[in-house]
C-alpha positions in Angstrom: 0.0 0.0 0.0 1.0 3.5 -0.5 2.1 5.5 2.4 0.5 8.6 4.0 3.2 11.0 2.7 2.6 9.8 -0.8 -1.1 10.1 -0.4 -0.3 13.8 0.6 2.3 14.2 -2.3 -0.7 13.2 -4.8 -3.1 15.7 -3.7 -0.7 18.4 -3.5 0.5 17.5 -7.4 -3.4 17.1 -8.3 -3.9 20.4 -7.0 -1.0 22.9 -8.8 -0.9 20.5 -11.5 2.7 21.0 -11.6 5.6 19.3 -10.5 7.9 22.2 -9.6 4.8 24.3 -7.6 3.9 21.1 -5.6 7.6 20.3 -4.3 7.4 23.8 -3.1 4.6 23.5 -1.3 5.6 20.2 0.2 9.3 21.2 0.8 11.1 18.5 -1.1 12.7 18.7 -4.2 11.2 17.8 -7.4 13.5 14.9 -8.2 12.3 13.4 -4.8 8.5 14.4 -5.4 8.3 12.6 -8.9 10.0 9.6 -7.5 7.6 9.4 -5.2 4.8 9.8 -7.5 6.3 7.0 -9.4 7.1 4.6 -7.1 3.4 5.1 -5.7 2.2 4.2 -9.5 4.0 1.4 -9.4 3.0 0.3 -6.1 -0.9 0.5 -7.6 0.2 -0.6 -10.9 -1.6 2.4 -12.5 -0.5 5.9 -13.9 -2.3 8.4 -12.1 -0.9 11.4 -14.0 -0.6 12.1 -17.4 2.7 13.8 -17.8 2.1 14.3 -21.9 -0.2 17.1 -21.1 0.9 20.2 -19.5 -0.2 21.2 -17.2 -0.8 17.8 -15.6 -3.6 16.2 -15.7 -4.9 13.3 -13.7 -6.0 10.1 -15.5 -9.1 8.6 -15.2 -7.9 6.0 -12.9 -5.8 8.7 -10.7 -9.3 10.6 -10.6 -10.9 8.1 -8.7 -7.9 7.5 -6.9 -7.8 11.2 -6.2 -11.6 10.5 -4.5 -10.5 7.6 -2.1 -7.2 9.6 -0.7 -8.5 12.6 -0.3 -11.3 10.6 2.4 -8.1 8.6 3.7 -6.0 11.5 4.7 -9.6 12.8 5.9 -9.9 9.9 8.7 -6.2 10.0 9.5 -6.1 13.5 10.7 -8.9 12.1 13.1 -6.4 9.9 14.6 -4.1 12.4 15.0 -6.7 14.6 16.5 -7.4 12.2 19.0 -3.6 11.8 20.1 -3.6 15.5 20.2 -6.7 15.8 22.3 -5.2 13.6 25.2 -2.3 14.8 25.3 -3.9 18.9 26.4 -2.0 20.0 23.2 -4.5 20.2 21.0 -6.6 24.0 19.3 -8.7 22.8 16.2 -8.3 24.8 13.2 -11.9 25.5 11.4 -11.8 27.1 8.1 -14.8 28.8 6.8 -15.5 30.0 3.2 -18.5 32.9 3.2 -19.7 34.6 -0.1 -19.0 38.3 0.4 -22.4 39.3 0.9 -22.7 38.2 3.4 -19.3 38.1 4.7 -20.0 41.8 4.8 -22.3 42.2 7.8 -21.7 38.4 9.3 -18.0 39.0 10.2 -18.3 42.5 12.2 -21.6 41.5 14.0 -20.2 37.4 14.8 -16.7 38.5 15.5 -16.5 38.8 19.3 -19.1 35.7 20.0 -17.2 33.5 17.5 -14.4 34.8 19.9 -16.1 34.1 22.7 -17.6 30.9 22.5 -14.9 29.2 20.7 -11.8 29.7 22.8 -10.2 26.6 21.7 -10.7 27.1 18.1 -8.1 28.5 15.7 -11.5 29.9 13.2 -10.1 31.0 9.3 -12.2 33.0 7.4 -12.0 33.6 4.0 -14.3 35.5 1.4 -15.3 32.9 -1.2 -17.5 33.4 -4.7 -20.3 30.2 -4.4 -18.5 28.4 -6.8 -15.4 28.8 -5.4 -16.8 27.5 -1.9 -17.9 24.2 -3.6 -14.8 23.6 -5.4 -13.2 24.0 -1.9 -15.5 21.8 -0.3 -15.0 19.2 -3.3 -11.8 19.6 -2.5 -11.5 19.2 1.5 -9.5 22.7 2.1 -12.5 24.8 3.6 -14.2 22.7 6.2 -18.0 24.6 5.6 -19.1 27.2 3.6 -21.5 30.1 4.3 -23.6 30.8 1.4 -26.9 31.4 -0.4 -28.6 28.0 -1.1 -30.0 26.0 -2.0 -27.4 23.3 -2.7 -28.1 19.8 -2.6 -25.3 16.7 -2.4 -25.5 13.8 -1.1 -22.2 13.8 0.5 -22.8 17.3 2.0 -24.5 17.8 5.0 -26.8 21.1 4.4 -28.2 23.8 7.7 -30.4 26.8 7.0 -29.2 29.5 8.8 -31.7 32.2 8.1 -34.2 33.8 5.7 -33.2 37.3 3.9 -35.1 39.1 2.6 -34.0 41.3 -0.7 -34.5 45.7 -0.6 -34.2 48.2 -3.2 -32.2 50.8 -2.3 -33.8 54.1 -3.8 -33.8 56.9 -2.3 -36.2 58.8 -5.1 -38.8 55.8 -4.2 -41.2 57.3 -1.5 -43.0 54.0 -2.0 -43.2 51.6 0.7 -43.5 48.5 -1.9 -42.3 48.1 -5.5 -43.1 45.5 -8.2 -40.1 44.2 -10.5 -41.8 45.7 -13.3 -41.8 49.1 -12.0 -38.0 48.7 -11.4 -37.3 48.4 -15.0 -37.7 52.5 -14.9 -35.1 53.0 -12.7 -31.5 52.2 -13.7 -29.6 49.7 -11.9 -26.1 49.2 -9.8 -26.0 45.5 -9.6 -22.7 43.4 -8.0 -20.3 41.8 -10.3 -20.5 39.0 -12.0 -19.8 35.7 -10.0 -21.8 37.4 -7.3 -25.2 35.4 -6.8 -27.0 37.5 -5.6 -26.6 39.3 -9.0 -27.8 36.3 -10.5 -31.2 36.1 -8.5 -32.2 39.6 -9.0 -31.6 39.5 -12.5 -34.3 36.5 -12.8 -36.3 37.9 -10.1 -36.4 41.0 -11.1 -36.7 40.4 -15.2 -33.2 42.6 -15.6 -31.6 43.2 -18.8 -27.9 43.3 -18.6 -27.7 46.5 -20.5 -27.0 49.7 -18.8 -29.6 52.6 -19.9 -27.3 55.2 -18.8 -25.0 54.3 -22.0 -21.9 53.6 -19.2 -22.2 51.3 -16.0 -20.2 50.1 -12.9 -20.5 46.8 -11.1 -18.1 45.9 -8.1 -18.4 43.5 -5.4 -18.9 46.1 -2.8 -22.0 47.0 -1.8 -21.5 50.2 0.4 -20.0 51.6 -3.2 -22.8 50.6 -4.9 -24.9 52.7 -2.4 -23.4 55.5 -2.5 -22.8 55.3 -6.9 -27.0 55.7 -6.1 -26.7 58.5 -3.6 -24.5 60.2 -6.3 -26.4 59.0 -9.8 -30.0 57.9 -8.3 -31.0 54.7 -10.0 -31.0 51.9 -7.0 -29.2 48.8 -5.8 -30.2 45.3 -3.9 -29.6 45.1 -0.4 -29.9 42.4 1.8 -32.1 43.0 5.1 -28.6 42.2 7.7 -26.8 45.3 5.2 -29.4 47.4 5.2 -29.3 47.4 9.8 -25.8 47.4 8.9 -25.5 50.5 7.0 -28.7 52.2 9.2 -30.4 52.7 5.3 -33.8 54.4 5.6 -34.6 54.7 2.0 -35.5 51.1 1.3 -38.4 49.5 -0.9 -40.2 46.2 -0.4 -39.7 44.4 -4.1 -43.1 42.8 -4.1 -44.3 40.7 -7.7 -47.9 41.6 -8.9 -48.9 38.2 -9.3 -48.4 36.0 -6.0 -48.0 38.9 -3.9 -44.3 37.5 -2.8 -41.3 39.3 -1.4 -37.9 37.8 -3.0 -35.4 36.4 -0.5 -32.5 34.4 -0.3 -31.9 30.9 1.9 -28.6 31.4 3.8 -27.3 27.8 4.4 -23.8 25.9 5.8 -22.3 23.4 4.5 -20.0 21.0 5.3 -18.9 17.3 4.5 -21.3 14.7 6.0 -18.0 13.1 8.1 -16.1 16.1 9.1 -14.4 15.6 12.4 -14.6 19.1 13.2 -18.4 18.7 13.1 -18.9 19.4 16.7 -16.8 22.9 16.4 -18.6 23.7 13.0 -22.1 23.1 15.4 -21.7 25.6 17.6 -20.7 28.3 14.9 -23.7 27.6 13.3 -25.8 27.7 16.5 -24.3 31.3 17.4 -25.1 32.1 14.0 -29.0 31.1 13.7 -29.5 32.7 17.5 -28.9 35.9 15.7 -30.0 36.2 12.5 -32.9 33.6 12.4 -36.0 35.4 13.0 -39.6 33.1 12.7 -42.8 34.1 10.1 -42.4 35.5 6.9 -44.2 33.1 4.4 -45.0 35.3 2.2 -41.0 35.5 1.2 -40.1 34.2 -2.6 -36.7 32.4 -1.9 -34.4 32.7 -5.2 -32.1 30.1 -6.5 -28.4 31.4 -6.6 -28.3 29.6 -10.1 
């Protein structure tokens, strides 16, 4: 059987896809990391990379190989947790992905309880795009991800967190409520694109991707995209936690004519069914959902981030 350190090895080359970048990372030398590699072929008696193409790519056999380690080195770090535990020496590292919407308000208003309430915990945050957090959950180097849902995998174990609802921010609105139609009037600042939020106001909302002002601006900030309507009019989306956040008074219900429904996104965390951190990822969540979960609401349309 292969060892552990050549298990590692093959991750670390499946993931720069280069020989020279993954003996840097594992701090060996390249002539030792490709012996490895091969003698760990030969050991399985299958090539796991194709070394014609360049970069590297994994073979079919090396990516279901690539599966199976990946869960091997998984259980082994729970055996080295458990030495660690017993022996007093041990502070879990939890690393969280979060979209940056929600990253936004969640980090300043979770900071000090996540603090707090998880003393032994060594908690990584990092802002993560939604496909980015699933490639990294795929890939077992976040260990859950804060997003917008809904998600569904088998192999994932899925938690609501809260209900959002969606506001127009437009200040020349003296409105309490707005339909999607009447929007169209009104030019928009929208997120950039890879933002999902984007994505589910532009279906929501019937958008076209066109600017009517002849020039346009989209970032991934949306306390810029306020103030671009401050400056310009028009409006922009805001999520109910940014709109507390912020202390924004000129905000408008989106309401659709036809089923009388207020658009809203589901905010959701997931993590692999078998994560060993699961009882550290549990209490984050549970500080989490005793802030932002609120009860009622049914008249709230929840939007795909697709």
């Amino acid at each position: 059987m292969i060892s552990i350190q050549q298990m590692q090895y093959i991750v670390t080359v499946a993931e720069e896809r280069q020989f020279q970048r993954a003996s840097e990372r594992c701090f060996v030398t390249q002539p030792t990391l490709s012996m490895q590699i091969k003698k760990a072929e030969q050991t399985l008696g299958n090539q796991i990379f194709d070394r014609s193409r360049s970069p590297l790519e994994l073979t079919e056999y090396g990516k279901e190989l690539l599966v199976i380690v990946r869960d091997v080195l998984s259980e082994y770090s729970r055996v080295k947790l458990l030495g660690e535990q017993r022996s007093g020496a041990y502070r879990e590292q939890v690393k969280v992905g979060i979209i940056p919407t929600i990253a936004g308000y969640m980090l300043p208003g979770m900071f000090d309880e996540w603090m707090k309430d998880l003393k032994d915990v060594e908690l990584i945050i990092e802002e993560m795009k939604t496909e980015e957090i699933l490639i990294a959950l795929e890939e077992k180097t976040i260990d859950m991800g804060i997003l917008a849902g809904p998600v569904h995998q088998p192999k994932w174990r899925t938690t609501v967190l809260f209900h959002e609802e969606i506001y127009a921010y437009a200040p020349m609105i003296k409105a309490k409520t707005i339909s999607p139609q009447k929007l169209e009037e009104y030019h928009p600042w929208l997120l950039s694109k890879g933002n999902c939020l984007r994505t589910q106001m532009i279906h929501f909302c019937e958008l076209e991707e066109k600017s009517k002002l002849g020039w346009n601006y989209e970032g991934g900030n949306i306390e810029l995209l306020v103030k671009m309507v401050d400056l310009h009019d028009g409006y922009t989306l805001i999520p109910s936690n940014y709109k507390g956040l912020l202390n924004l008074k000129n905000v408008v219900r989106i309401q659709s004519d036809e089923l009388k429904e207020y658009p809203a996104r589901e905010i959701i965390a997931v993590s692999s069914n078998r994560n060993p951190k699961w009882s550290s990822l549990e209490k984050l969540i549970r500080l989490v959902q005793l802030k932002y979960f609120k009860s009622g609401k049914e008249d709230l349309k929840l939007l795909s981030w697709k």
